[in-house]
C-alpha positions as CSV (number, residue, x, y, z in Angstrom):
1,X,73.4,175.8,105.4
2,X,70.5,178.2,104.0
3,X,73.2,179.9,101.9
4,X,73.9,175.9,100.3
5,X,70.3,175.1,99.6
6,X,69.4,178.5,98.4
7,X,72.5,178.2,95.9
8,X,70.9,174.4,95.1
9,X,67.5,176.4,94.6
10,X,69.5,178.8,91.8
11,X,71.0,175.6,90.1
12,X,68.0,173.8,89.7
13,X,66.5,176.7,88.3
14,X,63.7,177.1,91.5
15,X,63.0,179.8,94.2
16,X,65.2,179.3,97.4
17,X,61.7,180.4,99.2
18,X,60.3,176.6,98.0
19,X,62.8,174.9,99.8
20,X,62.1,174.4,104.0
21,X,65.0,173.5,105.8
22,X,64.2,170.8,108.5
23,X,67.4,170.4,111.3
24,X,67.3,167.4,111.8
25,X,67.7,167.5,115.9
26,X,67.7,164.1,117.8
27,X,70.5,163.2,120.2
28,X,72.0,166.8,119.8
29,X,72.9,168.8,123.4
30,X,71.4,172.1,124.8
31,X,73.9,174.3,123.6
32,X,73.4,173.3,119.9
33,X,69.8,173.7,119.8
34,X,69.5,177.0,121.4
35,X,72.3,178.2,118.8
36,X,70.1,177.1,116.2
37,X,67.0,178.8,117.5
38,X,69.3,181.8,118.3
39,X,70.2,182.1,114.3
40,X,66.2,181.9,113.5
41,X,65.8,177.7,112.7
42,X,62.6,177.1,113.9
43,X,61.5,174.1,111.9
44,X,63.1,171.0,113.9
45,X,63.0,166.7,113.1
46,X,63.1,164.0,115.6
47,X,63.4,160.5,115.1
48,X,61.7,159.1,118.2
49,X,58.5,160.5,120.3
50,X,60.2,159.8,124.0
51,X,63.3,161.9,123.1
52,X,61.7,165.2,121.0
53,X,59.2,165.4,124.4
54,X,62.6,165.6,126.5
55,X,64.0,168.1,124.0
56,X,61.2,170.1,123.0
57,X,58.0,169.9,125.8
58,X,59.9,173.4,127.6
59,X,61.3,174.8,124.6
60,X,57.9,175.0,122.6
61,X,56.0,177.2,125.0
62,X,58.4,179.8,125.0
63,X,58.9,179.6,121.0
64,X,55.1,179.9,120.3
65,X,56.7,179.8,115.9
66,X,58.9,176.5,116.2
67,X,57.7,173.6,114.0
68,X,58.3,169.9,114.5
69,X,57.9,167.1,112.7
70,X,58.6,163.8,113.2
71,X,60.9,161.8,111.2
72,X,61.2,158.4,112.5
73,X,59.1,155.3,112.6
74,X,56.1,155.9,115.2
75,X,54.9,152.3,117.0
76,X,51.0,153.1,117.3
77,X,50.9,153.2,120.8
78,X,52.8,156.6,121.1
79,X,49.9,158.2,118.5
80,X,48.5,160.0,121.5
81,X,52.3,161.6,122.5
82,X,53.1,162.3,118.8
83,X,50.2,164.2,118.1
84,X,50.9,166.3,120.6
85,X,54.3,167.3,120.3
86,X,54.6,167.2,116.2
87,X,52.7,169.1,114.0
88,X,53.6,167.0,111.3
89,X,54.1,163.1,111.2
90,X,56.6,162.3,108.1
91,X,56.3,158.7,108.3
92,X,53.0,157.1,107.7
93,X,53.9,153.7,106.7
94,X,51.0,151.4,107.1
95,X,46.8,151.8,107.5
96,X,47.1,150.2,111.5
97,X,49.2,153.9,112.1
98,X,46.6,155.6,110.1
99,X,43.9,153.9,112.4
100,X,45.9,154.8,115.6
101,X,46.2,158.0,114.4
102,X,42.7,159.1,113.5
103,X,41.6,157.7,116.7
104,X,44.3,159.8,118.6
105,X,43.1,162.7,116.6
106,X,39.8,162.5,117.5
107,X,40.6,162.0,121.1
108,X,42.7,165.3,121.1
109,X,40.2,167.4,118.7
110,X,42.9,167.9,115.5
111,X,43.2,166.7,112.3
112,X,46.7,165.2,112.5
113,X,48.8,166.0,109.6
114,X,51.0,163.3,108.0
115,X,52.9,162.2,105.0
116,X,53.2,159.2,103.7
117,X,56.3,157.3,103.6
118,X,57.5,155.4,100.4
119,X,60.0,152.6,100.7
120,X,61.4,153.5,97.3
121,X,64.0,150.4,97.4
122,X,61.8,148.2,98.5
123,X,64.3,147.3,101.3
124,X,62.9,144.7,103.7
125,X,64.4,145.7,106.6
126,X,63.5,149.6,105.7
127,X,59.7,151.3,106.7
128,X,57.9,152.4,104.7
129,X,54.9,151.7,102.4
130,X,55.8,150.1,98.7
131,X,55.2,152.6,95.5
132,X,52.1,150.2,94.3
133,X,50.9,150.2,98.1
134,X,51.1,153.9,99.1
135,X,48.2,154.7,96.8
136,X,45.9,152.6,98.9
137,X,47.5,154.1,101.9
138,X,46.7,157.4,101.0
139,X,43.1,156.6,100.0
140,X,42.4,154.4,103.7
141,X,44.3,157.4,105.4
142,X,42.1,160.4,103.8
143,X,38.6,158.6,104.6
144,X,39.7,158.3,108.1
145,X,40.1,162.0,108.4
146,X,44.5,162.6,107.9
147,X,45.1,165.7,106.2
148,X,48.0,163.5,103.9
149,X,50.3,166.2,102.7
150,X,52.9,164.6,100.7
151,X,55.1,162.1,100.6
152,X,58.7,161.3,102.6
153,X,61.3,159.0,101.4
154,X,65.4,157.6,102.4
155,X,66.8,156.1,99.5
156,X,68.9,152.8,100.0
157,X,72.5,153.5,101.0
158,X,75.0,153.4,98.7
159,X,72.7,153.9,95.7
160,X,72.3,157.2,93.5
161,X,69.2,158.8,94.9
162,X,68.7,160.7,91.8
163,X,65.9,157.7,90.7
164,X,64.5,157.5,94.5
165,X,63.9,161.2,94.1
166,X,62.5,161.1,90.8
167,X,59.8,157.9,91.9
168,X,58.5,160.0,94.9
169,X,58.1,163.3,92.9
170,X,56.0,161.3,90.4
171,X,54.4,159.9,92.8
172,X,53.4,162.4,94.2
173,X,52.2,164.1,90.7
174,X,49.9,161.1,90.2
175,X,48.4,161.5,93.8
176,X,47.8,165.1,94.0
177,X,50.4,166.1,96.5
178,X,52.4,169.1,97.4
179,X,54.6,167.9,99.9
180,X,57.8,166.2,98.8
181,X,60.5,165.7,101.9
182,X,63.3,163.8,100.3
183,X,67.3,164.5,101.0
184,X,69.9,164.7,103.7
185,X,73.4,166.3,104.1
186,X,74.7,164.2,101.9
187,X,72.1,164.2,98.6
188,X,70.1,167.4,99.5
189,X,71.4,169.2,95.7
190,X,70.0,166.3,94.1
191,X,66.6,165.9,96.6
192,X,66.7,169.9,95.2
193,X,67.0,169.4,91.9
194,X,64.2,166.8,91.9
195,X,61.5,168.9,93.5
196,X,62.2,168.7,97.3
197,X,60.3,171.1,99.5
198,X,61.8,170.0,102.6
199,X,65.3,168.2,103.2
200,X,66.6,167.1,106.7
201,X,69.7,168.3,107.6
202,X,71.8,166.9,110.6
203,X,75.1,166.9,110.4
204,X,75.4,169.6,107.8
205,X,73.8,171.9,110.1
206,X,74.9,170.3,113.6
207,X,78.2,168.6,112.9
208,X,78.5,164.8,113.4
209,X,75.7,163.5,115.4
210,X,76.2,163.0,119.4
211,X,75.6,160.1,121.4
212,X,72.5,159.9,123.5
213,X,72.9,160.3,126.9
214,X,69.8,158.0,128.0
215,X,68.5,155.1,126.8
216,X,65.4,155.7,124.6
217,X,62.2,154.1,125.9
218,X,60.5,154.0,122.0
C-alpha cells in the first residue's frame, strides 16, 4: 500500500514523505494487526472509542511510537476515554464536542488535538459540520483551548470526490490549516492529487473488513 500512495505522490507531482498513511483498523482480528505493526504501520484509525480501548489499551504500552486517531463520530460522554487513547480526534463536528472536549482536556492536563470535520455534501443523515459552519467551529474550538489541526472529510457515496476534495483543501487555505485527511481505498489517488496529508486505508491495506465479534457499547 506505501508503494501505491508513494506512486500517487509521484503523479501528483508531490513528495511521498507528505502523505501519512492511516490503517484504518476497527473490527480487524489479532493476527492482522500485529502483521501490520510487524511491517512498521504504526499510525492506526478507529471508528468507535469502546472498541480501539479493546484493541489498543495493551498494544500501546509495548509500542511506545504507535499513533491513533480517531475516525468516527465521538458522543461527548466518551470525551474523557477518547482523550486518552487517541492522540488525535478527526471528527469534530459540532461546539457541544468542543465543550466536552476542552473540559476533558483540562481534567486530564492535555491540549487535545482535533480536526474538524466538514460535511462537504451537506448529507442529513452524514456528521459533520457544514462548509459556512466549520469556520465558527474552528473559531469556538481554538478559544476553548483545541489545538484544531486541519480538517477531515467522506464525500457522499456514489459521487466523484474530486470536488469534495477540492472544497476541504480550500477550506482549509482560507482557515490556516495544515492538516487535510481526505480519501479511502477506493479515492485515495484523487484525496492525493488534491493535497491529502493523510488517507485512511482499510481494506486496501487489511482486505475486506471483518465482522465484529461483540456488540459495541458506543
Amino acid at each position: 500500500m506505501r508503494a501505491e500512495i508513494a506512486a500517487a505522490c509521484v503523479a501528483a507531482g508531490r513528495d511521498p514523505a507528505s502523505v501519512t498513511l492511516t490503517a484504518v483498523s476497527k473490527t480487524q482480528p489479532p493476527a492482522a494487526i500485529e502483521a501490520a505493526l510487524a511491517c512498521g504501520q504504526r499510525v492506526f484509525g478507529e471508528n468507535r472509542v469502546q472498541e480501539g480501548m479493546t484493541r489498543w489499551e495493551g498494544r500501546r504500552a509495548r509500542t511506545p511510537d504507535l499513533r491513533l486517531r480517531l475516525i468516527g463520530p465521538l458522543q461527548t460522554n466518551k470525551a474523557m476515554d477518547a482523550l486518552r487513547l487517541f492522540d488525535v480526534i478527526e471528527t469534530l463536528d459540532r461546539e457541544r464536542l468542543a465543550e466536552a472536549l476542552a473540559a476533558a482536556g483540562d481534567r486530564l492536563g492535555v491540549a487535545p488535538r482535533v480536526l474538524a470535520q466538514v460535511n462537504t455534501g451537506d448529507e442529513p443523515q452524514k456528521h459533520g459540520a457544514t462548509a459556512s459552519a466549520v469556520g465558527g467551529l474552528i473559531r469556538r474550538a481554538t478559544a476553548l483551548g483545541l489545538t484544531v489541526e486541519g480538517l477531515m472529510c467522506i464525500p457522499p457515496a456514489g459521487d466523484d470526490p474530486a470536488p469534495h476534495f477540492a472544497l476541504l483543501r480550500e477550506l482549509a487555505a482560507r482557515h490556516g490549516l495544515d492538516v487535510l485527511s481526505m480519501g479511502m481505498s477506493g479515492d485515495f489517488r484523487a484525496a492525493i492529487a488534491a493535497g491529502a496529508t493523510h488517507v485512511r486505508i482499510g481494506s486496501a491495506v487489511f482486505g475486506e473488513r471483518k465482522p465484529l465479534q461483540t456488540p459495541s457499547m458506543d
